[in-house]
VEXLOMAR-507016 format. One record per residue: x, y, z of N, C-alpha, C in turn. Coordinates in steps of 0.05 Angstrom, whole numbers. Layout:
SITE   n.px   n.py   n.pz  ca.px  ca.py  ca.pz   c.px   c.py   c.pz
SITE      X      Y      Z      X      Y      Z      X      Y      Z
...
This chain:
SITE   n.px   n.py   n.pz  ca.px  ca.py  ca.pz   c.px   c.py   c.pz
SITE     15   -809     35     10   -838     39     22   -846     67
SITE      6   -865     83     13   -878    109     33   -892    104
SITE     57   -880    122     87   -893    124     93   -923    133
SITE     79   -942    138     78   -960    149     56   -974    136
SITE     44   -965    124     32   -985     89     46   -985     66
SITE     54   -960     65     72   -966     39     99   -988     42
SITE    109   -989     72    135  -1006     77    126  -1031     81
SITE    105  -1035     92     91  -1062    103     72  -1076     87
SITE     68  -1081     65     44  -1086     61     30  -1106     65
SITE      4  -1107     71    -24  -1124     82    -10  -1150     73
SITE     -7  -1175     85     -1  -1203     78     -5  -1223    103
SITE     -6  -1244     94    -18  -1267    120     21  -1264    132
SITE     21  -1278    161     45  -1281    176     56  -1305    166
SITE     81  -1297    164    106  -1315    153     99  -1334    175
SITE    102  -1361    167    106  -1385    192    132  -1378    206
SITE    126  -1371    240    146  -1382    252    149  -1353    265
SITE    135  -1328    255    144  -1304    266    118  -1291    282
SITE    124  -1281    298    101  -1264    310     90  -1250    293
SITE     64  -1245    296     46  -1225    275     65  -1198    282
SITE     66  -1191    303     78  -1155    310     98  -1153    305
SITE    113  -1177    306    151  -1174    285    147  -1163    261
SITE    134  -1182    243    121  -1173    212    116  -1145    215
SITE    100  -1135    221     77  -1115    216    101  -1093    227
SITE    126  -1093    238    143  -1069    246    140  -1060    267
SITE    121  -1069    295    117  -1058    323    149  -1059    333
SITE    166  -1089    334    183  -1088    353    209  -1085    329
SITE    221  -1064    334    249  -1059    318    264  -1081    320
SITE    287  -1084    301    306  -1103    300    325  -1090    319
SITE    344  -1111    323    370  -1103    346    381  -1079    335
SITE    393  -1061    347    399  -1039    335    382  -1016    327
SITE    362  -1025    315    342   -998    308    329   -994    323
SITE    320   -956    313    306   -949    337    270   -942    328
SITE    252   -955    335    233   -941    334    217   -929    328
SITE    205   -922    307    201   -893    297    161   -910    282
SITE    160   -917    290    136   -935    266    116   -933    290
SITE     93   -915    302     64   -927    322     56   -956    315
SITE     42   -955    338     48   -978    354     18   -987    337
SITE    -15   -969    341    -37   -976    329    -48   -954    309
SITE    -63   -958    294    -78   -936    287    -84   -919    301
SITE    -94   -923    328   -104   -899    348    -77   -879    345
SITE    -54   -884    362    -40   -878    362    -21   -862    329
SITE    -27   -868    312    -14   -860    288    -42   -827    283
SITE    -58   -835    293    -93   -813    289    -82   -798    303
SITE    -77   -802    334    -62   -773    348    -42   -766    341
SITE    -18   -776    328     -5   -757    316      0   -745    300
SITE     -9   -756    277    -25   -734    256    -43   -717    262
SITE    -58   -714    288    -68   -698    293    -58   -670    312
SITE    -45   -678    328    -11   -665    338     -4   -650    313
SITE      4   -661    292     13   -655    276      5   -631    258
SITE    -25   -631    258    -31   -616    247    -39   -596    265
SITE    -48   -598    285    -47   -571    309    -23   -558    309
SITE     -1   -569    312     15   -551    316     16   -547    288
SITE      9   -544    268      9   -534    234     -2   -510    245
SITE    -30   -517    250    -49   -498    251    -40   -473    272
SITE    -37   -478    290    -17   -457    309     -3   -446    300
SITE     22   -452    285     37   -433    270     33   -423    252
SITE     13   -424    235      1   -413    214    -19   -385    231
SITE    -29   -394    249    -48   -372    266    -27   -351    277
SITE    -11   -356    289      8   -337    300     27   -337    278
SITE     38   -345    259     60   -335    243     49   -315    221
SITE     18   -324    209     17   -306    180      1   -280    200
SITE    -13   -275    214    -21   -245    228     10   -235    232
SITE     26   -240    243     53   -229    241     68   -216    212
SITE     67   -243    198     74   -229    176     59   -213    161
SITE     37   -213    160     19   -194    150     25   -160    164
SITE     22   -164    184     29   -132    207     53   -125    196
SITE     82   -144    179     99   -134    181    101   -122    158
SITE     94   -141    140     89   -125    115     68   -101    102
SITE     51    -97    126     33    -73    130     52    -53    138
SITE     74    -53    162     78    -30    164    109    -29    133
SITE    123    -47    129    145    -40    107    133    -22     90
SITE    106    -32     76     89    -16     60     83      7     75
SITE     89     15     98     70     47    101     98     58    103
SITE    125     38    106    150     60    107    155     73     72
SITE    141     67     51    148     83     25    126     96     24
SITE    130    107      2    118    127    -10    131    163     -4
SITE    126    187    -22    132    206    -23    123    232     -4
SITE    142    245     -1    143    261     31    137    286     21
SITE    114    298     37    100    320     19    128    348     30
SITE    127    366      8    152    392      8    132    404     39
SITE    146    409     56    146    426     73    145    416    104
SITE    142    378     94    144    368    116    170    374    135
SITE    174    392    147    195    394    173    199    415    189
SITE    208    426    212    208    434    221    193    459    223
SITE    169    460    248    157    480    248    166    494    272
SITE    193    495    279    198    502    306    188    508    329
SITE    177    488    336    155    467    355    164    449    371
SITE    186    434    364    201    415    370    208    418    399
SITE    216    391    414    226    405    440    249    385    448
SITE    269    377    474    285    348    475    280    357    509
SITE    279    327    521    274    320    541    309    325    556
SITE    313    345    581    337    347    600    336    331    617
SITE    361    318    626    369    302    649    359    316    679
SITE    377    308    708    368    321    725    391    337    728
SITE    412    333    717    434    347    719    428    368    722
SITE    418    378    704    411    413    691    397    423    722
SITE    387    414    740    383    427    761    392    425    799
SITE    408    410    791    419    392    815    447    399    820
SITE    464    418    805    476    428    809    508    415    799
SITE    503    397    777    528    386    764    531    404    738
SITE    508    417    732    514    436    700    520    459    708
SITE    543    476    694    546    505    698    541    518    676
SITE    550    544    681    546    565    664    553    558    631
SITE    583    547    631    589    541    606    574    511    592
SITE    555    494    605    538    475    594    516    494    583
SITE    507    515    600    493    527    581    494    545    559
SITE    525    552    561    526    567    534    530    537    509
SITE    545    517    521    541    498    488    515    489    491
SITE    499    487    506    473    471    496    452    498    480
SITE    462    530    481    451    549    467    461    548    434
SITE    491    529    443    510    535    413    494    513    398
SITE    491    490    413    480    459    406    452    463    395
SITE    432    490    403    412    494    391    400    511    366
SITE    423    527    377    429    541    348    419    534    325
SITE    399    548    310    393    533    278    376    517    280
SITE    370    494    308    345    480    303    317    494    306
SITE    299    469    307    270    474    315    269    470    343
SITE    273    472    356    275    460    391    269    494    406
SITE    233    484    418    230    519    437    220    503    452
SITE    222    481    468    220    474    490    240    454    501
SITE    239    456    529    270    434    537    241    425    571
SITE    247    398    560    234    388    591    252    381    604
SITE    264    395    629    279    388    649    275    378    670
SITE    281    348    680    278    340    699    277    341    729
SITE    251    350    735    254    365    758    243    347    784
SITE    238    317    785    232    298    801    240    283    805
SITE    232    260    812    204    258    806    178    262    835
SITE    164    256    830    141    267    861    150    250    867
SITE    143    248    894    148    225    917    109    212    911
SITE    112    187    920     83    169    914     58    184    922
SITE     58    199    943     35    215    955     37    246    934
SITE     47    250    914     42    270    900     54    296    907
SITE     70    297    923     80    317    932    109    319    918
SITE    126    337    922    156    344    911    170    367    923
SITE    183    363    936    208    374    956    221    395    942
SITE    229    427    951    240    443    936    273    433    925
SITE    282    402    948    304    405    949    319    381    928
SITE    286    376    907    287    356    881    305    382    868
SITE    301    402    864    308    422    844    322    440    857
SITE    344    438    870    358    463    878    368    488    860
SITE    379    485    833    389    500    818    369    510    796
SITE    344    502    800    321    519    782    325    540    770
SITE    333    558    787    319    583    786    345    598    770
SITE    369    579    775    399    591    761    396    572    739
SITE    389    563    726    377    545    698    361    563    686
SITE    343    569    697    322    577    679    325    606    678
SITE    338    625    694    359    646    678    375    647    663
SITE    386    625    671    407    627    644    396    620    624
SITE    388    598    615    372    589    591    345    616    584
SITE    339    628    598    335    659    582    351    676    575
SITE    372    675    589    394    702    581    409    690    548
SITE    410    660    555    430    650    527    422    637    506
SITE    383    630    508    368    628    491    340    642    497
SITE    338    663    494    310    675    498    291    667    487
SITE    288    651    462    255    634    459    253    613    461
SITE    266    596    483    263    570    492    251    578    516
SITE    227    550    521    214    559    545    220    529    558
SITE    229    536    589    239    520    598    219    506    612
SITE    208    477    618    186    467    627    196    447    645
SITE    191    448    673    190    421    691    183    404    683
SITE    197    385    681    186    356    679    190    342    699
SITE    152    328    710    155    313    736    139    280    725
SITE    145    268    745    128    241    738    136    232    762
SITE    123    202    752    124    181    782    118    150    775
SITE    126    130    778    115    110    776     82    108    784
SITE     67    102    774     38     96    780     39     62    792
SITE     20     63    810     10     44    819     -8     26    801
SITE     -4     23    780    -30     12    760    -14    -20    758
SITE      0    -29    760      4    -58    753     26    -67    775
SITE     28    -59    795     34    -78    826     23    -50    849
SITE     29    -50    866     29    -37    889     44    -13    896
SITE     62    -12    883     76     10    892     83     30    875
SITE     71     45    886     79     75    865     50     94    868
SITE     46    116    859     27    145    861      5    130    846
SITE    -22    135    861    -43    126    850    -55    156    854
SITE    -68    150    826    -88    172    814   -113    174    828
SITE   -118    145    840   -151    136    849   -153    166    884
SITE   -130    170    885   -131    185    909   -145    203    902
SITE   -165    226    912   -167    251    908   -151    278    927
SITE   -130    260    943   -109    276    960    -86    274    944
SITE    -71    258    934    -59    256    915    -60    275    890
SITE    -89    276    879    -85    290    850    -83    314    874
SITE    -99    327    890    -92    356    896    -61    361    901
SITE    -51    343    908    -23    346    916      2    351    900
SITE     -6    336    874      7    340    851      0    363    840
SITE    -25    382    838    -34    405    835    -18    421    848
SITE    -17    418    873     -3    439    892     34    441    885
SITE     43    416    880     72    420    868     65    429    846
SITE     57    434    825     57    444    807     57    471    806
SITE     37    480    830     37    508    832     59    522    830
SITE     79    516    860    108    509    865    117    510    845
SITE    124    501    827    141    495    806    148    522    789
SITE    114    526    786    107    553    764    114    573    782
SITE    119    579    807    117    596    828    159    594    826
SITE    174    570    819    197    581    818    205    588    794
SITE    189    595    769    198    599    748    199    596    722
SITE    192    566    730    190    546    699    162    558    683
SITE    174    553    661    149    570    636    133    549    636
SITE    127    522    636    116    505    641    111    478    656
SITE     92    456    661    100    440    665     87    412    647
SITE    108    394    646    106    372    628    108    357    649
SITE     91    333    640     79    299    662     92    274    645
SITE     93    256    656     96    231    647     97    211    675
SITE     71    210    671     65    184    692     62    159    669
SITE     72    138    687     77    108    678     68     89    692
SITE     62     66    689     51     65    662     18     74    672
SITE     -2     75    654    -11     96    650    -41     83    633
SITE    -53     59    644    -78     48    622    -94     66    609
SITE   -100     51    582   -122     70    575   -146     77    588
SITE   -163     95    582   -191    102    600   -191    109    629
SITE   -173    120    641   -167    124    668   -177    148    663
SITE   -204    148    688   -219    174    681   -205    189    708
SITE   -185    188    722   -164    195    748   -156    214    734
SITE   -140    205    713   -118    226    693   -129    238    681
SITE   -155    233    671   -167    259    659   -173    280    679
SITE   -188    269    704   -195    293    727   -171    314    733
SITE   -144    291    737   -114    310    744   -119    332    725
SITE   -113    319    697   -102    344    680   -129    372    674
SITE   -149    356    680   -165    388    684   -164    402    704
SITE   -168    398    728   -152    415    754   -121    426    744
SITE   -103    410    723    -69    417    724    -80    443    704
SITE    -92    435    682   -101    461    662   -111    483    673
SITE   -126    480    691   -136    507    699   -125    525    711
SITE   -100    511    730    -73    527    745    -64    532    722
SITE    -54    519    699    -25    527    685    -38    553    664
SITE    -67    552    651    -83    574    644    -77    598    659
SITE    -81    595    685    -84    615    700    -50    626    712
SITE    -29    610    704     -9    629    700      6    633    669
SITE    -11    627    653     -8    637    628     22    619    616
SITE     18    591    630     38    568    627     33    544    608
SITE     40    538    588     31    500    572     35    487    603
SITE     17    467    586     11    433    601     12    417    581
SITE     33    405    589     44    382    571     53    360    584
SITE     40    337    570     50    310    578     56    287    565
SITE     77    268    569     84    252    549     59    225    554
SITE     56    221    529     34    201    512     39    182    504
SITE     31    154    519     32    120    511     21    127    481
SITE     32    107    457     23     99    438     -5     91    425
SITE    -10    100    401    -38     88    402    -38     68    392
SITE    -63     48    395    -72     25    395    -73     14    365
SITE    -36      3    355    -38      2    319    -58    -17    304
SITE    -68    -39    319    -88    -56    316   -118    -38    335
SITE   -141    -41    335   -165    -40    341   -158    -57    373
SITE   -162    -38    386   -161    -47    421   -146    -67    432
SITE   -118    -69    410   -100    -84    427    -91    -77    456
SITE    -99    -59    466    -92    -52    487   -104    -70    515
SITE   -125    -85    505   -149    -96    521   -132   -120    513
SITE   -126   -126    501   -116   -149    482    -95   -160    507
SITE    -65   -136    505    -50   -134    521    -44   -143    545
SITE    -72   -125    550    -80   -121    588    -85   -148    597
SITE   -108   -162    579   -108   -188    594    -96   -208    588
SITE    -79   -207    578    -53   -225    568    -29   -229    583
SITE    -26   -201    596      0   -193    607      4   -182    632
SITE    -13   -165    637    -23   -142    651    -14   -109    647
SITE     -9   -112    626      8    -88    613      3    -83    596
SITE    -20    -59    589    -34    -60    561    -17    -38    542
SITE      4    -19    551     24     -7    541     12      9    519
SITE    -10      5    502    -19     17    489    -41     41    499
SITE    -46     62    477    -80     74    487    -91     72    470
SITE   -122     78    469   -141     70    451   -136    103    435
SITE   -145    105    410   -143    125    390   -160    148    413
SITE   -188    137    420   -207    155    432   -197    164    456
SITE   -186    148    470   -163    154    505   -154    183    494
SITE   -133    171    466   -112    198    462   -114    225    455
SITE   -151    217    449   -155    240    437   -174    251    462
SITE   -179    243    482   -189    255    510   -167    280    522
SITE   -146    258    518   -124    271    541   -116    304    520
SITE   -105    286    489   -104    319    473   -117    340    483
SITE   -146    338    477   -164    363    484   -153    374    515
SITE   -136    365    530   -136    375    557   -110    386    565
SITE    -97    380    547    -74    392    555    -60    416    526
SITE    -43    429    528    -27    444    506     -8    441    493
SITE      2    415    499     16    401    484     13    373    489
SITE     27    351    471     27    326    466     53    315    453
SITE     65    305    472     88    283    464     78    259    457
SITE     81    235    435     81    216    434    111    206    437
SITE    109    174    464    131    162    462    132    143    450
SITE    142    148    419    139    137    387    168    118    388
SITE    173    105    418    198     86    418    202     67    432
SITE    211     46    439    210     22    451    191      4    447
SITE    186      4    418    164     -5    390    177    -35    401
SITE    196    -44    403    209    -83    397    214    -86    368
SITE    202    -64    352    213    -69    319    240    -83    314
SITE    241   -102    298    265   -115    288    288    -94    270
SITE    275    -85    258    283    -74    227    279    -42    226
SITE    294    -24    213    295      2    205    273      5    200
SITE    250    -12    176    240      4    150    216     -7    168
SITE    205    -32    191    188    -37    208    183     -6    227
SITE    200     -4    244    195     18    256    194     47    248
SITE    209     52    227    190     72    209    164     70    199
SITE    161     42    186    130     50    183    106     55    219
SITE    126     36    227    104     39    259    107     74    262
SITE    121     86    268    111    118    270    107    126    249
SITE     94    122    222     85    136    209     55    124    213
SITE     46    105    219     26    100    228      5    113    253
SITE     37    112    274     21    124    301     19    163    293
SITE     43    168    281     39    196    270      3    199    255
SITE     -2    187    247    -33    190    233    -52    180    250
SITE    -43    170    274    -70    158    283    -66    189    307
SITE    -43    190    310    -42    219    335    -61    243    322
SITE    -53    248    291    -59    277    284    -92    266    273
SITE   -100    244    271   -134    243    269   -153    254    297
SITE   -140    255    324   -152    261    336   -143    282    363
SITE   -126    295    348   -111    313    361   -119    341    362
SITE   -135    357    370   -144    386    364   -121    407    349
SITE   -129    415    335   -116    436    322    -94    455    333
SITE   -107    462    352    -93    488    375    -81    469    400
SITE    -74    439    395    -65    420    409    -30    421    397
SITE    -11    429    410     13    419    395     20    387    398
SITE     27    372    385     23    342    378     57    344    367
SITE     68    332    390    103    322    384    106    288    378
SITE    124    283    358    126    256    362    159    246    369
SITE    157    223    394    179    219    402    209    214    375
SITE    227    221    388    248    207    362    278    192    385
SITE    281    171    373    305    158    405    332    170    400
SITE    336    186    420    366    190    427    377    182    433
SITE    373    160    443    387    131    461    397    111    452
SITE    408     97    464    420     67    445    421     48    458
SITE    401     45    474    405     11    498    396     -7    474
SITE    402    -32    479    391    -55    466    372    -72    489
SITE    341    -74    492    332    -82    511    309   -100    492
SITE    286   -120    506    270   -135    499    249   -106    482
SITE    250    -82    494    223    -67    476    243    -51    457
SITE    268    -51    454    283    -28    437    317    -40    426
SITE    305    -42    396    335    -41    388    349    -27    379
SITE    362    -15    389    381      0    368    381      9    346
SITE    393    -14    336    398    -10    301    370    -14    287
SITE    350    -16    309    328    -10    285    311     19    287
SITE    311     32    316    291     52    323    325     74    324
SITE    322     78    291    343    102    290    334    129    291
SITE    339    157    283    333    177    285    326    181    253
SITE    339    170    231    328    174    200    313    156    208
SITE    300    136    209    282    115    210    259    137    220
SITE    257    148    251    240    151    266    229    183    243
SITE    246    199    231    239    223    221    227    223    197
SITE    240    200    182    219    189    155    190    179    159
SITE    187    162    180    163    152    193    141    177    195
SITE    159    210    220    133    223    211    134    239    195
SITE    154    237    183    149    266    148    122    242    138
SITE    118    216    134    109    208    116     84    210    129
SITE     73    203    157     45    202    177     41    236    169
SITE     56    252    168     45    281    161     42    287    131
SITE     48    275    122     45    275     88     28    262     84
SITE     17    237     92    -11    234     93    -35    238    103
SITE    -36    251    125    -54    256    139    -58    279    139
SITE    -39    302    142    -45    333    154    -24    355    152
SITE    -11    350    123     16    357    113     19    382    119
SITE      2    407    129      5    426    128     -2    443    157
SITE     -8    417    172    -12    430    201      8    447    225
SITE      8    463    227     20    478    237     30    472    274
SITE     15    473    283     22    456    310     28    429    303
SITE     54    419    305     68    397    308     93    403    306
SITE    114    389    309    134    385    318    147    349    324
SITE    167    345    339    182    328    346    193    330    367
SITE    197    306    388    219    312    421    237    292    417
SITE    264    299    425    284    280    424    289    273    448
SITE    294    243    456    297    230    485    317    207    478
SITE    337    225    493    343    246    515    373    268    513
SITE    369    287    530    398    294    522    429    277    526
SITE    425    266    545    447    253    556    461    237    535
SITE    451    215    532    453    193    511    452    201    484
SITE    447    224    473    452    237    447    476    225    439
SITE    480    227    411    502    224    395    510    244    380
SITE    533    253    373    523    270    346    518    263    313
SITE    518    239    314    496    220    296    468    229    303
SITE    461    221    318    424    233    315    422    265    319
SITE    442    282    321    439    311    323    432    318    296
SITE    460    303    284    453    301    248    440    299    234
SITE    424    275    246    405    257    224    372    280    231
SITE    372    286    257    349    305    266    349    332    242
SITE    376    345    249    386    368    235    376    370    200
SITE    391    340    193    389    339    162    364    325    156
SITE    353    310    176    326    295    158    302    319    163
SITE    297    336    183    278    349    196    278    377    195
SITE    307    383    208    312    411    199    314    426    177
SITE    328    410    165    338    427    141    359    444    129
């Protein structure tokens, strides 16, 4: 009922008073206000009123719906065998080749591996400079790393890891669009395999979907790393948990952060392995970001080739930032998420695994939670 009929009601004017005194336009001394002035005016704000209804109902229930989509994909039962196919790999600092780690870091990081699934270690060996190139003098201690880490774990294969900021959302940084560029990054690569490393692992950033650049790279990078009998591996933007939010993103923001299911399954076929970076979700909550990687876990292994190894990220880290909280993107959170995406989708697949990022920032809380939720 209209607030100002029910208080006022319809009557001729008292002798002696203005009609708009009566009717409630001008407040008494002391009071403030609150009664429009005409009908027009009372129409727009009930209409105000209900826009912004309608607004928050449009943006609040799609939210809560997504959230309670993924709570529901964090239960349900975890098929026997989901874990460790010792496949697994954890991302190294630059330490490990720059000449701050010795001999005895690599006997505890052999003791520290001991018993897990972990046969690859991506060690930070960059990053390229913007024109695609990389200096022998990024990696001085290579070659005394990756002896030792044979002499004190002989089936870990030790893999360069290079990247670079991409030029895709301001100006500065390694653009793909070059065709001197991709050869150039080819040619360090060569380098790389030429000092040693059993492989090399990429992570260029950020990184849009459909960039037919990065597909060209990694078929020229495959055909070198084939031809010294080396993996090609590279870490993998998320896939797209809604239908082409990524487009969604892009022109919203300029940062579409996601890839489309079909992108991820381009790049799979091209390389020998696949990291997903299954972290810096913005999830509020534990049982949110578990279900989000058990989600992206099933959308990865729908289009992932068989003879593709398919890792999913798990956070070793603990910043509290606008894309990552803490206390919600834990290491039990992140390992339940893909026991459960592999328990539904492809419980028995043999290529897969998990990467932990990073060593540095480890705890021995997430060594644990890796150990006891994954290992076994």
């Amino acid at each position: 009922m209209d607030r100002q009929r029910s208080e006022h009601p319809t009557t001729e004017p008292e002798p002696g008073l203005d009609p708009a005194e009566q009717e409630g336009s001008v407040p008494a001394e002391g009071e403030v206000e609150t009664v429009p002035r005409t009908d027009a005016e009372r129409r727009r704000r009930r209409l105000l009123r209900r826009s912004a209804l309608a607004l928050v109902l449009l943006l609040v229930v799609p939210v809560l719906g997504a959230a309670l989509a993924l709570r529901l994909n964090y239960t349900g039962d975890l098929a026997e065998g989901t874990h460790t196919r010792n496949r697994d790999a954890i991302w190294l600092g630059h330490a490990w080749v720059d000449g701050r780690k010795k001999d005895a870091d690599v006997k505890a990081l052999a003791r520290r591996l001991q018993g897990t699934g972990i046969r690859d270690l991506y060690v930070h060996a960059g990053p390229l400079e913007h024109d695609g190139t990389l200096p022998a003098s990024a990696y001085p201690r290579a070659r005394w790393l990756i002896a030792a880490v044979h002499r004190e774990i002989p089936a870990v294969r030790v893999q360069a890891w290079l990247g670079d900021k991409l030029a895709t959302e301001d100006d500065d940084g390694l653009r793909l669009s070059r065709a001197a560029t991709r050869e150039a990054v080819v040619e360090s690569t060569r380098r790389i395999l030429a000092t040693g490393f059993d492989g090399a692992h990429f992570d260029l950033e950020p990184l849009h979907s459909g960039d037919r650049n990065y597909l060209t790279l990694l078929d020229a990078l495959h055909k070198l790393t084939r031809a010294h009998d080396a993996p090609l591996s590279i870490a993998a933007h998320q896939i797209d948990p809604l239908p082409a939010i990524h487009s969604v993103a892009g022109a919203l923001t300029g940062h579409p952060k996601w890839w489309s299911q079909d992108f991820f399954g381009e790049v799979a076929r091209r390389v020998d392995q696949i990291a997903v970076m299954s972290y810096d979700t913005a999830m509020p909550l534990q049982s949110l970001y578990g279900g989000y990687v058990a989600q992206q876990t099933s959308l990865a292994l729908e289009v992932t080739p068989p003879g593709t190894d398919l890792l999913m990220g798990l956070p070793f880290f603990h910043d509290n930032t606008i894309g990552h909280r803490a206390a919600a993107e834990t290491v039990p959170a992140a390992v339940r998420g893909v026991r459960l995406g592999l328990s539904r989708t492809d419980a028995d697949r043999a290529a897969f695994g998990v990467a932990l990022y990073v060593d540095f920032a480890a705890t021995e809380g997430d060594w644990t939670a890796y150990e006891e939720g994954w290992v076994r």
